[in-house]
PyMOL Python script that loads the backbone (N, CA, C, O; Angstrom):
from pymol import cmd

cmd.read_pdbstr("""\
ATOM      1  N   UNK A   1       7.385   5.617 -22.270  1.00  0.00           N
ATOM      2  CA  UNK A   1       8.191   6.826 -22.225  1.00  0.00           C
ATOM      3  C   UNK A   1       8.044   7.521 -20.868  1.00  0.00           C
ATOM      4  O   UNK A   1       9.006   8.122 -20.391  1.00  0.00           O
ATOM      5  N   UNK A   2       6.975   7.464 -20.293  1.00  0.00           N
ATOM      6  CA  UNK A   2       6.394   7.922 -18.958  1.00  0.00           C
ATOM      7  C   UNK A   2       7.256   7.170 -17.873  1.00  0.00           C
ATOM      8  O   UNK A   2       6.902   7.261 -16.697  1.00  0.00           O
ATOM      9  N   UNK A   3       7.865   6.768 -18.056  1.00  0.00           N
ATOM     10  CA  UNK A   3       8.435   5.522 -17.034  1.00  0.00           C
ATOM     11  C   UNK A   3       9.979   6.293 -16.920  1.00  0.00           C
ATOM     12  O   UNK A   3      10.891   6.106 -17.726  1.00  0.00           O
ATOM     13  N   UNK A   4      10.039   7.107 -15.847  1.00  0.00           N
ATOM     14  CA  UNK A   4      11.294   8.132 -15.545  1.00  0.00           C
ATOM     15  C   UNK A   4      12.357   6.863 -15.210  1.00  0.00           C
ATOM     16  O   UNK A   4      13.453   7.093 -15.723  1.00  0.00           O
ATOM     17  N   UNK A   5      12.312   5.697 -14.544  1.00  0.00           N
ATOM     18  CA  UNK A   5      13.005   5.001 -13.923  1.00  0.00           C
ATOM     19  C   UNK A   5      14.131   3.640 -15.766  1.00  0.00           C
ATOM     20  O   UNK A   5      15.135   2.929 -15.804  1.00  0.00           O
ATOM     21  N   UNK A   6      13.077   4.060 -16.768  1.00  0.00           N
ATOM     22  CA  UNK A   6      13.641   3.237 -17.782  1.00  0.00           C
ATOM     23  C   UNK A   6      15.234   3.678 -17.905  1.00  0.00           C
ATOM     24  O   UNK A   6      15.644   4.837 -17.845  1.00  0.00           O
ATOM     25  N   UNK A   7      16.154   2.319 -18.118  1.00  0.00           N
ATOM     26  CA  UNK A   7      17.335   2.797 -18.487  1.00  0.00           C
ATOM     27  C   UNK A   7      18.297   1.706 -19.394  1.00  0.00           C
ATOM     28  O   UNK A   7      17.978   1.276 -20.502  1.00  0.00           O
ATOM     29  N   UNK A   8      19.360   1.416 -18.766  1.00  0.00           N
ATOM     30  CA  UNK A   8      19.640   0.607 -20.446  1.00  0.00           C
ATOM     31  C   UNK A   8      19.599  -0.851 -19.922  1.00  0.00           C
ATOM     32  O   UNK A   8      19.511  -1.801 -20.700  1.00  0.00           O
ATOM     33  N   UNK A   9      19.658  -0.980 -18.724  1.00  0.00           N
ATOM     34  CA  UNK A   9      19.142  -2.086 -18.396  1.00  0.00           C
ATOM     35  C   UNK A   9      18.199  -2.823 -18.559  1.00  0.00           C
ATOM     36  O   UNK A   9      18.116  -4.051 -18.567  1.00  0.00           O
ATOM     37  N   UNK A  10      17.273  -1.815 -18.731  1.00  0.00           N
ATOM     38  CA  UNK A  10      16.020  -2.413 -19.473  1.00  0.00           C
ATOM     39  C   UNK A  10      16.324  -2.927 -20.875  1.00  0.00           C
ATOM     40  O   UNK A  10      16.181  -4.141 -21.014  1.00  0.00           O
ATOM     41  N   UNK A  11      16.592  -2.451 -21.601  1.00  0.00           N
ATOM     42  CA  UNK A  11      17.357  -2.627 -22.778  1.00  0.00           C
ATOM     43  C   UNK A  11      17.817  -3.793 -23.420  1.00  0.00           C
ATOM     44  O   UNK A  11      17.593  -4.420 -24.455  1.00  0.00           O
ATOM     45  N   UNK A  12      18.735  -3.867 -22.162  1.00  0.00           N
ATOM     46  CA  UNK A  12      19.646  -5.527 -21.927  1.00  0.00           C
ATOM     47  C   UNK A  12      18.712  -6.674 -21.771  1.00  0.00           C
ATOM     48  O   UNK A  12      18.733  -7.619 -22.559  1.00  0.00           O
ATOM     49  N   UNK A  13      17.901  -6.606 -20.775  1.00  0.00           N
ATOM     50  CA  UNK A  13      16.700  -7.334 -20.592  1.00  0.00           C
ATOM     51  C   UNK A  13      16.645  -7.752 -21.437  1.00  0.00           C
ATOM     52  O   UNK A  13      17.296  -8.727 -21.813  1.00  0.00           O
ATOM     53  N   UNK A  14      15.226  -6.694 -22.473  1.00  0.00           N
ATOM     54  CA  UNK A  14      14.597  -7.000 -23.823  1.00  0.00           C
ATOM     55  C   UNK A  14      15.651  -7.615 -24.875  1.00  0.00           C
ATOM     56  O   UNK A  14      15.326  -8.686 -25.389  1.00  0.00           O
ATOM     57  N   UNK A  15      16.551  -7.195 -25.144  1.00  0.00           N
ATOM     58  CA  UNK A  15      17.719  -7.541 -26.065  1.00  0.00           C
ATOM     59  C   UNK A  15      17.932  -8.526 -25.936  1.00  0.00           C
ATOM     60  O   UNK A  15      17.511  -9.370 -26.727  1.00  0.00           O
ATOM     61  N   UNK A  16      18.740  -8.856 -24.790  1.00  0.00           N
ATOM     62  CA  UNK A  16      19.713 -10.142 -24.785  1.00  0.00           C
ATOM     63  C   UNK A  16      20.833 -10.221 -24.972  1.00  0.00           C
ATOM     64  O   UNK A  16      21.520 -11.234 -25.099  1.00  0.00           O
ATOM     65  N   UNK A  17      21.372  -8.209 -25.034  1.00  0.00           N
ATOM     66  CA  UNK A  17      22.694  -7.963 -25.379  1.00  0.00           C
ATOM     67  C   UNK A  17      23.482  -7.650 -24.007  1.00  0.00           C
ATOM     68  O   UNK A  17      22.703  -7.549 -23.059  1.00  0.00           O
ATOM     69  N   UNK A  18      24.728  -7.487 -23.702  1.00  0.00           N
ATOM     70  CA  UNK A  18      25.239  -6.938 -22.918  1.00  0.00           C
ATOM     71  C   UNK A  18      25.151  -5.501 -23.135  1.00  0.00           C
ATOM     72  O   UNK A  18      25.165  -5.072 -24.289  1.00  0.00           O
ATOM     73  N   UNK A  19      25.051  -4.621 -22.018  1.00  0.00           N
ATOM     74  CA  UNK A  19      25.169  -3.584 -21.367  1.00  0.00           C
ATOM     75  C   UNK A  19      26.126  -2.589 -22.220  1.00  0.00           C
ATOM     76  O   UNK A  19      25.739  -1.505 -22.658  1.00  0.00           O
ATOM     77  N   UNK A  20      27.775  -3.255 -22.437  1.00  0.00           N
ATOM     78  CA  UNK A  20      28.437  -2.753 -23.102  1.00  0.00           C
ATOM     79  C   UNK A  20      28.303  -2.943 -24.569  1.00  0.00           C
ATOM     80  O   UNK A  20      28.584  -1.963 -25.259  1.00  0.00           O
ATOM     81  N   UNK A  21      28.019  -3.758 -25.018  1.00  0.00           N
ATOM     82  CA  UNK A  21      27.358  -4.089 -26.133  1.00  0.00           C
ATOM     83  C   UNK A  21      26.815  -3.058 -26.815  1.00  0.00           C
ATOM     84  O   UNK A  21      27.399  -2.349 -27.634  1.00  0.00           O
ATOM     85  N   UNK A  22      25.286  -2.959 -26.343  1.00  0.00           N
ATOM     86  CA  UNK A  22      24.582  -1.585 -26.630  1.00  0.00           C
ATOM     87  C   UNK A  22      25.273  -0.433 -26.636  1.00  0.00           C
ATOM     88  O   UNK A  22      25.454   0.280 -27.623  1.00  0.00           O
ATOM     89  N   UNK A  23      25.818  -0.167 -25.097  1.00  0.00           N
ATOM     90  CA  UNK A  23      25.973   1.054 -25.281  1.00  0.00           C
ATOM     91  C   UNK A  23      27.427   1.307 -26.357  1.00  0.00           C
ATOM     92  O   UNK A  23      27.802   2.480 -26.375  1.00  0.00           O
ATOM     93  N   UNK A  24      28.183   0.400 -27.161  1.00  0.00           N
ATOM     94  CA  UNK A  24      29.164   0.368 -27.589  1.00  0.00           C
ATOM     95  C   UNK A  24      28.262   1.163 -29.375  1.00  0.00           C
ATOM     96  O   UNK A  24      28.730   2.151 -29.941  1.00  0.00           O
ATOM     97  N   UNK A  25      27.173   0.505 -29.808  1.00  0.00           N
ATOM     98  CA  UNK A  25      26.548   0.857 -30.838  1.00  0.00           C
ATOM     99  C   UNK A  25      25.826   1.595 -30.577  1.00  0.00           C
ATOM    100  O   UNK A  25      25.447   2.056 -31.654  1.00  0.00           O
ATOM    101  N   UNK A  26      25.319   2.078 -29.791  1.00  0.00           N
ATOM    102  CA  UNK A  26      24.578   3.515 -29.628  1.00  0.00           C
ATOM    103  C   UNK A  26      25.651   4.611 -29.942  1.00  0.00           C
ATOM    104  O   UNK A  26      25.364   5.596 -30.624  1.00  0.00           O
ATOM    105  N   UNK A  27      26.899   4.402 -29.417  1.00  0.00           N
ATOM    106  CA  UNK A  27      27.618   5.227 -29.234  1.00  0.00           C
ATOM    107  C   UNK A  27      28.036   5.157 -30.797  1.00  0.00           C
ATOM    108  O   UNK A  27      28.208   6.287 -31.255  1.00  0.00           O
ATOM    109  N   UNK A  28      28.276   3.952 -31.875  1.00  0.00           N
ATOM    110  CA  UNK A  28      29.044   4.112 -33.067  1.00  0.00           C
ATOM    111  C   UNK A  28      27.292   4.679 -33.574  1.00  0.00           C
ATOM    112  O   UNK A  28      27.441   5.900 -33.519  1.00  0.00           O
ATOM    113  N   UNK A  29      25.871   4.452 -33.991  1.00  0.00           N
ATOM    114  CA  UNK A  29      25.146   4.829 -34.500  1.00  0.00           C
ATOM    115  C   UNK A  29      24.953   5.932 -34.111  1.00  0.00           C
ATOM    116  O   UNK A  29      25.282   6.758 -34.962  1.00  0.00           O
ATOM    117  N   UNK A  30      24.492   6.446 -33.029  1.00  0.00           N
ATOM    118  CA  UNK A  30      24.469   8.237 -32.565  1.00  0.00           C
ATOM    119  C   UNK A  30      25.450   8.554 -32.363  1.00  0.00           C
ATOM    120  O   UNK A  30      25.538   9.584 -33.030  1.00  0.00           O
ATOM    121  N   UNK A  31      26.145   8.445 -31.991  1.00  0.00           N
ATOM    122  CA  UNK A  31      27.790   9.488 -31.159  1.00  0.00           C
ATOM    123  C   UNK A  31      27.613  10.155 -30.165  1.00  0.00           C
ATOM    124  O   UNK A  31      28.314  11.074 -29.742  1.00  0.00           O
ATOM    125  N   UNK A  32      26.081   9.463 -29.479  1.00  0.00           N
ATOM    126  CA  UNK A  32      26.084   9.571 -28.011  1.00  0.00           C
ATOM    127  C   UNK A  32      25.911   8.753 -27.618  1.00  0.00           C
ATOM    128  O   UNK A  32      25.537   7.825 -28.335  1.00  0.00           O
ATOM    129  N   UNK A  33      26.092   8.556 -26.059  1.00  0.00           N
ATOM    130  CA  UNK A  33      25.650   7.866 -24.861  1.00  0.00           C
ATOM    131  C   UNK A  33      24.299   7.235 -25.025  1.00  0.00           C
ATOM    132  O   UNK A  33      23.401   8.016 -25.339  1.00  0.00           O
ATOM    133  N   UNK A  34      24.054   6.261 -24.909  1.00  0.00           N
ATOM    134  CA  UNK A  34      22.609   5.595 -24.226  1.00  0.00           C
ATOM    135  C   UNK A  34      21.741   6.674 -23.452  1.00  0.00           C
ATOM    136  O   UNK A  34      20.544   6.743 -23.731  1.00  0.00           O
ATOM    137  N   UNK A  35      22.198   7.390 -22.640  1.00  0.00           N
ATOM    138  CA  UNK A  35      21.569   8.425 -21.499  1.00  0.00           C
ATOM    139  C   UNK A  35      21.201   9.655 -22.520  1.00  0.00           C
ATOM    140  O   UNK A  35      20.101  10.183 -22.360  1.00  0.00           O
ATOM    141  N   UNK A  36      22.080  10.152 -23.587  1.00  0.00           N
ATOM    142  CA  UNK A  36      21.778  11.536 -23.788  1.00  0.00           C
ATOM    143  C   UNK A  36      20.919  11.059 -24.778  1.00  0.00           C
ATOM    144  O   UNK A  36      19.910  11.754 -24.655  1.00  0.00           O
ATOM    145  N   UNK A  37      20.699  10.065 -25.927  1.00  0.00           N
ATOM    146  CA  UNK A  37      20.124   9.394 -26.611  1.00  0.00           C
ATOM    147  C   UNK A  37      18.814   9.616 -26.076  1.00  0.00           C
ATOM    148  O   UNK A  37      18.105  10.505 -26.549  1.00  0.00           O
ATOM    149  N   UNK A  38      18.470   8.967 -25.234  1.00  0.00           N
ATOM    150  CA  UNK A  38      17.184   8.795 -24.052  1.00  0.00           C
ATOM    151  C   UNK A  38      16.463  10.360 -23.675  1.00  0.00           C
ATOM    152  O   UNK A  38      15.260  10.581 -23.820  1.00  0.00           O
ATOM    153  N   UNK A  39      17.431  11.343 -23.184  1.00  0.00           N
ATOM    154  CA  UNK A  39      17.478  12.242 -22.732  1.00  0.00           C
ATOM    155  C   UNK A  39      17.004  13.312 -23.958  1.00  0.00           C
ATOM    156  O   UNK A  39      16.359  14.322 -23.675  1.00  0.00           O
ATOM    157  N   UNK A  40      17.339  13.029 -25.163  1.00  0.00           N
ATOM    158  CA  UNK A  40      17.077  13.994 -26.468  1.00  0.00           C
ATOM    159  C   UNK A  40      15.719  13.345 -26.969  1.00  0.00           C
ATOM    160  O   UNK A  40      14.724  14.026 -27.219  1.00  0.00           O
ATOM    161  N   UNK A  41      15.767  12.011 -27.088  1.00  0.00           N
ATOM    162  CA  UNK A  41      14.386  11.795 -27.571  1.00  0.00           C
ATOM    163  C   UNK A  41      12.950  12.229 -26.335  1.00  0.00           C
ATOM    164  O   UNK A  41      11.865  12.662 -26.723  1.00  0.00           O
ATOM    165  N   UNK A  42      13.258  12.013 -25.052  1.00  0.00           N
ATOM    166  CA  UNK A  42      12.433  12.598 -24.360  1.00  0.00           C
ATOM    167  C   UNK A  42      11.802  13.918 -25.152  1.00  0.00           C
ATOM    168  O   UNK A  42      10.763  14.083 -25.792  1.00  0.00           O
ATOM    169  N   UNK A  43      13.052  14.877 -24.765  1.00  0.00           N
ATOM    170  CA  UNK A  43      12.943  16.457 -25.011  1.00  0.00           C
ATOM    171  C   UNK A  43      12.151  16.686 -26.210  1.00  0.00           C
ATOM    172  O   UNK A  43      11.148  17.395 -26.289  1.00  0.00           O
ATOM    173  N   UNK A  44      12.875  15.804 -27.416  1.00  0.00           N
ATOM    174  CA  UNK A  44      12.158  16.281 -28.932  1.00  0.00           C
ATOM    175  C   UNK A  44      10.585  16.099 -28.535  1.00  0.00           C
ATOM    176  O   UNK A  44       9.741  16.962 -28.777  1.00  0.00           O
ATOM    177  N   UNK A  45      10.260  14.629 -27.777  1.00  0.00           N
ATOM    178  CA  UNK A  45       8.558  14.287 -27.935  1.00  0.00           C
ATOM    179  C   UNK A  45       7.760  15.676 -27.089  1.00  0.00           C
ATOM    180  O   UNK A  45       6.759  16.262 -27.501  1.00  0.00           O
ATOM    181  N   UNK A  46       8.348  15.908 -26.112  1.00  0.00           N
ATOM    182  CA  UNK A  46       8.242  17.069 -25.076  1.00  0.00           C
ATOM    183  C   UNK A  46       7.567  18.371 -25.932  1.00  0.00           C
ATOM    184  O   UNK A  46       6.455  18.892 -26.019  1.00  0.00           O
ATOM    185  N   UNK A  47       8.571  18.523 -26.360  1.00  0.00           N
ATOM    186  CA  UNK A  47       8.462  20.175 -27.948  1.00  0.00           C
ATOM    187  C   UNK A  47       7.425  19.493 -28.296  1.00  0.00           C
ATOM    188  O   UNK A  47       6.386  20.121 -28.091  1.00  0.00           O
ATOM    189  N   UNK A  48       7.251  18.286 -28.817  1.00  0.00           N
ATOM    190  CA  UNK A  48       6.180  18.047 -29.849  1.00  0.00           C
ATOM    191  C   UNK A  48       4.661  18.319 -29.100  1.00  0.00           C
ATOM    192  O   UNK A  48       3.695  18.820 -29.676  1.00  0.00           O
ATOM    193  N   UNK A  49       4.685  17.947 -27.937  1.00  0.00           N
ATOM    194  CA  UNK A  49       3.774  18.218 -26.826  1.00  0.00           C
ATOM    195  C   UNK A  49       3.493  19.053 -26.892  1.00  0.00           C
ATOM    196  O   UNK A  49       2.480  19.366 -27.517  1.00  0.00           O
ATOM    197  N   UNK A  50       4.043  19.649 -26.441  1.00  0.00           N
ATOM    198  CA  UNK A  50       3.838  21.483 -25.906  1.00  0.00           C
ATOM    199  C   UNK A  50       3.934  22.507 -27.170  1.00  0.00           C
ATOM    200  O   UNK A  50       3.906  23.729 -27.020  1.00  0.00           O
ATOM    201  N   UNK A  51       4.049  21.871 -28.412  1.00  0.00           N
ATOM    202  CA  UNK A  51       3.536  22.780 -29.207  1.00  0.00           C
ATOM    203  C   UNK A  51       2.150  22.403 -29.665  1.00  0.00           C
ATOM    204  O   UNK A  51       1.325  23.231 -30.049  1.00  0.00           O
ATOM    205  N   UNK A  52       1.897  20.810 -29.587  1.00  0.00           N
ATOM    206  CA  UNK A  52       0.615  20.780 -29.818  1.00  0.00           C
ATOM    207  C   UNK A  52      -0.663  21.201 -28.931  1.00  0.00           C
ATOM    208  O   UNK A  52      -1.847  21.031 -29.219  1.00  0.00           O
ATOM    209  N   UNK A  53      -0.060  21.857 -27.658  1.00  0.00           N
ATOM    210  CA  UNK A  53      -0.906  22.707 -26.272  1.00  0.00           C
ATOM    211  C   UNK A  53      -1.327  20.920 -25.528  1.00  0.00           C
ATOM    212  O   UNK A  53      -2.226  20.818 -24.694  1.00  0.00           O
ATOM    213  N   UNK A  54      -0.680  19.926 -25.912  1.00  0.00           N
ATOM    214  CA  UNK A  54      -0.797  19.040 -25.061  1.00  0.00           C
ATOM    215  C   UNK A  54      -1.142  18.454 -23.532  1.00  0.00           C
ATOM    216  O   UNK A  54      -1.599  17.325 -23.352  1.00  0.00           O
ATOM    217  N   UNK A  55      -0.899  19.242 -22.644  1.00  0.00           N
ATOM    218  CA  UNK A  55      -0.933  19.817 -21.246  1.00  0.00           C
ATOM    219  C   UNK A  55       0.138  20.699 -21.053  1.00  0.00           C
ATOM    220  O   UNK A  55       1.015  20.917 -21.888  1.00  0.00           O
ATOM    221  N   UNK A  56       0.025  21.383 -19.548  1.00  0.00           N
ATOM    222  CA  UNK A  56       0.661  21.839 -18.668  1.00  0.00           C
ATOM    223  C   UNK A  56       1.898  21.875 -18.914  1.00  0.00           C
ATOM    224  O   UNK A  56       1.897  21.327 -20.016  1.00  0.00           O
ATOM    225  N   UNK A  57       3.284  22.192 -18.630  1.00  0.00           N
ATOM    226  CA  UNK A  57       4.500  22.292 -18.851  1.00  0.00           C
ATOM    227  C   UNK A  57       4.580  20.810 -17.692  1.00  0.00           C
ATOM    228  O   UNK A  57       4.829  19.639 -17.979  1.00  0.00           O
ATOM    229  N   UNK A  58       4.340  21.277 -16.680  1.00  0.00           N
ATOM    230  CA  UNK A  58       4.421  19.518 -15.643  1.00  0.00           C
ATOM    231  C   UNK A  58       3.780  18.608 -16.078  1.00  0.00           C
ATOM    232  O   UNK A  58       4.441  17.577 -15.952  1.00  0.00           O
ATOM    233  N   UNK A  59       2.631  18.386 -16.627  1.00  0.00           N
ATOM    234  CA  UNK A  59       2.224  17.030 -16.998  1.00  0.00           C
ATOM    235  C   UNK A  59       2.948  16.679 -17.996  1.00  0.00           C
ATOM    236  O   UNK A  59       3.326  15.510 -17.930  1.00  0.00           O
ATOM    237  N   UNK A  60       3.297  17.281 -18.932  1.00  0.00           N
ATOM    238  CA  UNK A  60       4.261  17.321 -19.843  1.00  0.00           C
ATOM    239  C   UNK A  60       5.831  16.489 -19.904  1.00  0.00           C
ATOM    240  O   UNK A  60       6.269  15.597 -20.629  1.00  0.00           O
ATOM    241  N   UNK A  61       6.356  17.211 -18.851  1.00  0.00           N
ATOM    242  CA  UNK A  61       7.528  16.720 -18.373  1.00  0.00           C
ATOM    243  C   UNK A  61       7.379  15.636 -17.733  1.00  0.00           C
ATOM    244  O   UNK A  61       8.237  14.823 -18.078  1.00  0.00           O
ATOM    245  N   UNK A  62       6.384  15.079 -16.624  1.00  0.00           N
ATOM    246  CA  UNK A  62       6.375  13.973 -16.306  1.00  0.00           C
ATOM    247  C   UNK A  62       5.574  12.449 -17.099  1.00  0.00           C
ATOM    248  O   UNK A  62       5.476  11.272 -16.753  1.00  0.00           O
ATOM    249  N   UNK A  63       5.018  13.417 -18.556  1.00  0.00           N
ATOM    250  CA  UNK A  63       4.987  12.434 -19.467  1.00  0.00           C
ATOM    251  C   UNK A  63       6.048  11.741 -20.133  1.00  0.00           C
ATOM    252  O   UNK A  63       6.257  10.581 -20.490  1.00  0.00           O
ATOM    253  N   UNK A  64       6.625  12.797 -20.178  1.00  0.00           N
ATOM    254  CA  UNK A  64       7.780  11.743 -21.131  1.00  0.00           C
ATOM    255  C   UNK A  64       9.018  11.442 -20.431  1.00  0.00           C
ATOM    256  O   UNK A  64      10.081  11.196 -21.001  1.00  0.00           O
ATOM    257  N   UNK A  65       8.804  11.479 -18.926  1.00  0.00           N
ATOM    258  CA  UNK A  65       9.787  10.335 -17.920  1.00  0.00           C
ATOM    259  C   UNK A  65      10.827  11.394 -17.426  1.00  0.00           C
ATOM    260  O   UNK A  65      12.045  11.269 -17.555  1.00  0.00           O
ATOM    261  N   UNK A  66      10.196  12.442 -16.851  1.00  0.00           N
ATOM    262  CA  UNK A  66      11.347  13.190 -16.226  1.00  0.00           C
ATOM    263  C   UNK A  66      10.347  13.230 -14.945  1.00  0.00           C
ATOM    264  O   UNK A  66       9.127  13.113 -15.052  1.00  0.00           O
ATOM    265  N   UNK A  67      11.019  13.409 -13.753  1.00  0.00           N
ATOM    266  CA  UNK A  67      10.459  13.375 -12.541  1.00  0.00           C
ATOM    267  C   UNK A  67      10.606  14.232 -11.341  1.00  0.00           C
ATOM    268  O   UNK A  67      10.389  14.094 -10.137  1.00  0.00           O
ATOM    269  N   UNK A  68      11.231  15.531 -12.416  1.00  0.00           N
ATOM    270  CA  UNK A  68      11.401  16.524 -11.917  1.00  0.00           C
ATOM    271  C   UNK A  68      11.388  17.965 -13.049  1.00  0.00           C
ATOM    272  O   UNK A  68      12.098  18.187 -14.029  1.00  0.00           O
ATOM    273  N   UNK A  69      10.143  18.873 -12.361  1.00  0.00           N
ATOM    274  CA  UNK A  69      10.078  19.994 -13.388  1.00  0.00           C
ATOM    275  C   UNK A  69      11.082  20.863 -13.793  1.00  0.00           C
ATOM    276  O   UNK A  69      11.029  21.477 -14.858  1.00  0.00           O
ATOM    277  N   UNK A  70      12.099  20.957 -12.907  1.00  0.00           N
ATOM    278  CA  UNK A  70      13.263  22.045 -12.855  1.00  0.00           C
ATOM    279  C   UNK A  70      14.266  21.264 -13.456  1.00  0.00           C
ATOM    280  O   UNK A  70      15.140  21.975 -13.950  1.00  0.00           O
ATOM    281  N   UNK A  71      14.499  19.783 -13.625  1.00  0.00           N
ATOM    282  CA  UNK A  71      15.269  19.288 -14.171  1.00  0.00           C
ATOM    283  C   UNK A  71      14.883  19.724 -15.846  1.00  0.00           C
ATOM    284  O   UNK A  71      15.415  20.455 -16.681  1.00  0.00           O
ATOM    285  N   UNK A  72      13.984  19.078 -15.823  1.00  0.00           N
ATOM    286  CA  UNK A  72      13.021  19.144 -17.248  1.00  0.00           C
ATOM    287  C   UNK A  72      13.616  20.377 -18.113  1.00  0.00           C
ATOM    288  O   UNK A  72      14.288  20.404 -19.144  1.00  0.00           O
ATOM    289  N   UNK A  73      12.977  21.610 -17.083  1.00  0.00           N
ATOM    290  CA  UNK A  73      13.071  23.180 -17.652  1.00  0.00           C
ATOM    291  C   UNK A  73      14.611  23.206 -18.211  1.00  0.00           C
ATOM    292  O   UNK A  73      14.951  23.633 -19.315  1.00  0.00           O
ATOM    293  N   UNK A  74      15.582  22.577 -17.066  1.00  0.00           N
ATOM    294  CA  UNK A  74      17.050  23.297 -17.484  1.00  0.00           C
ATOM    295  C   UNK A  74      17.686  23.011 -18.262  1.00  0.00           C
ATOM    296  O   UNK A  74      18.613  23.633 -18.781  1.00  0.00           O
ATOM    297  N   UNK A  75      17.009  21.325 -18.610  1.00  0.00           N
ATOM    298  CA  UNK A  75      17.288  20.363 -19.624  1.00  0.00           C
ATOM    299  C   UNK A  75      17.001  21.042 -21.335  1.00  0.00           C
ATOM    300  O   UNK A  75      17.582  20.946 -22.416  1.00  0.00           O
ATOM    301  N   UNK A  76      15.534  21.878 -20.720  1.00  0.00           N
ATOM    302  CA  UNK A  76      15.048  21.939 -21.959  1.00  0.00           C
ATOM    303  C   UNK A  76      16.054  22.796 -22.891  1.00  0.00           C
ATOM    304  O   UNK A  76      16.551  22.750 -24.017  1.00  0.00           O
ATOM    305  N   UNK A  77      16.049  23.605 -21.734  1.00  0.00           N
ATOM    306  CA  UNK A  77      16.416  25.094 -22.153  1.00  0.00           C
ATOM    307  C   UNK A  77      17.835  24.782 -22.810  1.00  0.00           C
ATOM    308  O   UNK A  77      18.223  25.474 -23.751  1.00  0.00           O
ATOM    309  N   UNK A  78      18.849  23.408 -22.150  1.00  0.00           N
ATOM    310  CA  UNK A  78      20.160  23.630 -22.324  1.00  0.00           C
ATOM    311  C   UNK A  78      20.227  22.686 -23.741  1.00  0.00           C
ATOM    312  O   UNK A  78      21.285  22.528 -24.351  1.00  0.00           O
ATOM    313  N   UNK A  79      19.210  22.211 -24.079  1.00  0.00           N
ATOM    314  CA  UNK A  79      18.705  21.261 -25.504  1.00  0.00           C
ATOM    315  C   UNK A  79      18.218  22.433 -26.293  1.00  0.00           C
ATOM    316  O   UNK A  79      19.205  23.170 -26.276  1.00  0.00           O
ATOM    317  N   UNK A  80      17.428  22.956 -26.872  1.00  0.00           N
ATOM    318  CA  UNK A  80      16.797  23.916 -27.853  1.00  0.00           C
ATOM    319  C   UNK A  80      17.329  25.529 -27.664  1.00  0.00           C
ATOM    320  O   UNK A  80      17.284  26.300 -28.623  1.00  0.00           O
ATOM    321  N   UNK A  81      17.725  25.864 -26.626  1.00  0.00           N
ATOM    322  CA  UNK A  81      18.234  27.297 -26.654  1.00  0.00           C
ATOM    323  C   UNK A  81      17.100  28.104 -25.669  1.00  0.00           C
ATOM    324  O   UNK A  81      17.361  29.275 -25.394  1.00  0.00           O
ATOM    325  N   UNK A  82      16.328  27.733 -25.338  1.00  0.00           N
ATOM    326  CA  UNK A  82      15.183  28.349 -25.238  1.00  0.00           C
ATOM    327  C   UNK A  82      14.401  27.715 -24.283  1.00  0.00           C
ATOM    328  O   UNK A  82      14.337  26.504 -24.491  1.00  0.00           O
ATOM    329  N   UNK A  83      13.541  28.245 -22.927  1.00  0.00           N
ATOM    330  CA  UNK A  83      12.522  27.805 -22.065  1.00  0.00           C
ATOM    331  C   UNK A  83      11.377  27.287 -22.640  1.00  0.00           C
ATOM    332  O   UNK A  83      10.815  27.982 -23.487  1.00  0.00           O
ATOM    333  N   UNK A  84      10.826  25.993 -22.297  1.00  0.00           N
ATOM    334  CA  UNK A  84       9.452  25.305 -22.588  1.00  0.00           C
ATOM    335  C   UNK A  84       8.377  26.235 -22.394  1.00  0.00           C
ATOM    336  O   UNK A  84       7.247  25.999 -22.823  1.00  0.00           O
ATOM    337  N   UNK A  85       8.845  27.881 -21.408  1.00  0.00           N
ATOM    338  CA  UNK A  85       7.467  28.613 -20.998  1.00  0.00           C
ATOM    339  C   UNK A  85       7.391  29.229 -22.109  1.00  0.00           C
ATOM    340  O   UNK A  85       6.277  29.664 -22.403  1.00  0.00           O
ATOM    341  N   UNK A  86       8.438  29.443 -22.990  1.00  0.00           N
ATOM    342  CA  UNK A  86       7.972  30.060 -24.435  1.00  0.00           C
ATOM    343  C   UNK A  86       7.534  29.023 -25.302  1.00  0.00           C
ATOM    344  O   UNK A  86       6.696  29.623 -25.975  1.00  0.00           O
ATOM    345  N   UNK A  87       7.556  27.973 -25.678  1.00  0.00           N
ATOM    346  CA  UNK A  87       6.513  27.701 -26.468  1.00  0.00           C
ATOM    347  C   UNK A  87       4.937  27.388 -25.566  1.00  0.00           C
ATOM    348  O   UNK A  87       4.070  26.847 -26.253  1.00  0.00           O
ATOM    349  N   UNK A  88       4.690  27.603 -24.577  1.00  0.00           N
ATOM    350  CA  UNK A  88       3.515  27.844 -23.343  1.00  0.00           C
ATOM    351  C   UNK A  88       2.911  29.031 -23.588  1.00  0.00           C
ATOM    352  O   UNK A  88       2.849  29.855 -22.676  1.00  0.00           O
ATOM    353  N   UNK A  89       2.427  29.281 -24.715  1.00  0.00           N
ATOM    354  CA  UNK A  89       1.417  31.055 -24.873  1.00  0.00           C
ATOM    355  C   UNK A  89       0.418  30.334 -25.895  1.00  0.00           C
ATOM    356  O   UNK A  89      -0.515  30.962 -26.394  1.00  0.00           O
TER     357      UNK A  89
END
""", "prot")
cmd.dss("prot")
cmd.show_as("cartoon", "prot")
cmd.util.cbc("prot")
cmd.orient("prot")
């Protein structure tokens, strides 16, 4: 999960599926994208983090494969409603 650079290529790799393939059933099983898919499960493990006082808001974020804190934050905020510095008390 730490691995900011994973994407669906990797995917394809492991699989053995095409590219469009996947992202054709990601899209009929979630009704998202491969990316936002990726992008939400990050975030949820993230919350789960940082409510368990896991580390830092940055170690945090660059645990679960974001590689930038301000991305992370705006991400968070524009996913749950709310800044990661509030669940941080």
């Amino acid at each position: 999960m730490e691995n900011s650079f994973f994407a669906i290529e990797d995917v394809v790799s492991e699989m053995g599926l095409s590219k469009s393939t996947i992202q054709r059933r990601v899209k009929n099983y979630a009704n998202k994208t491969f990316n936002q898919m990726l992008r939400e499960y990050r975030l949820e493990q993230a919350k789960h983090l940082l409510e368990q006082k896991s580390g830092t808001i940055s170690e945090i974020a660059f645990a679960v494969g974001f590689n930038s804190v301000s991305y992370f934050s705006y991400s968070f905020k524009n996913y749950f409603g709310y800044s990661p510095t509030d669940l941080d008390h």
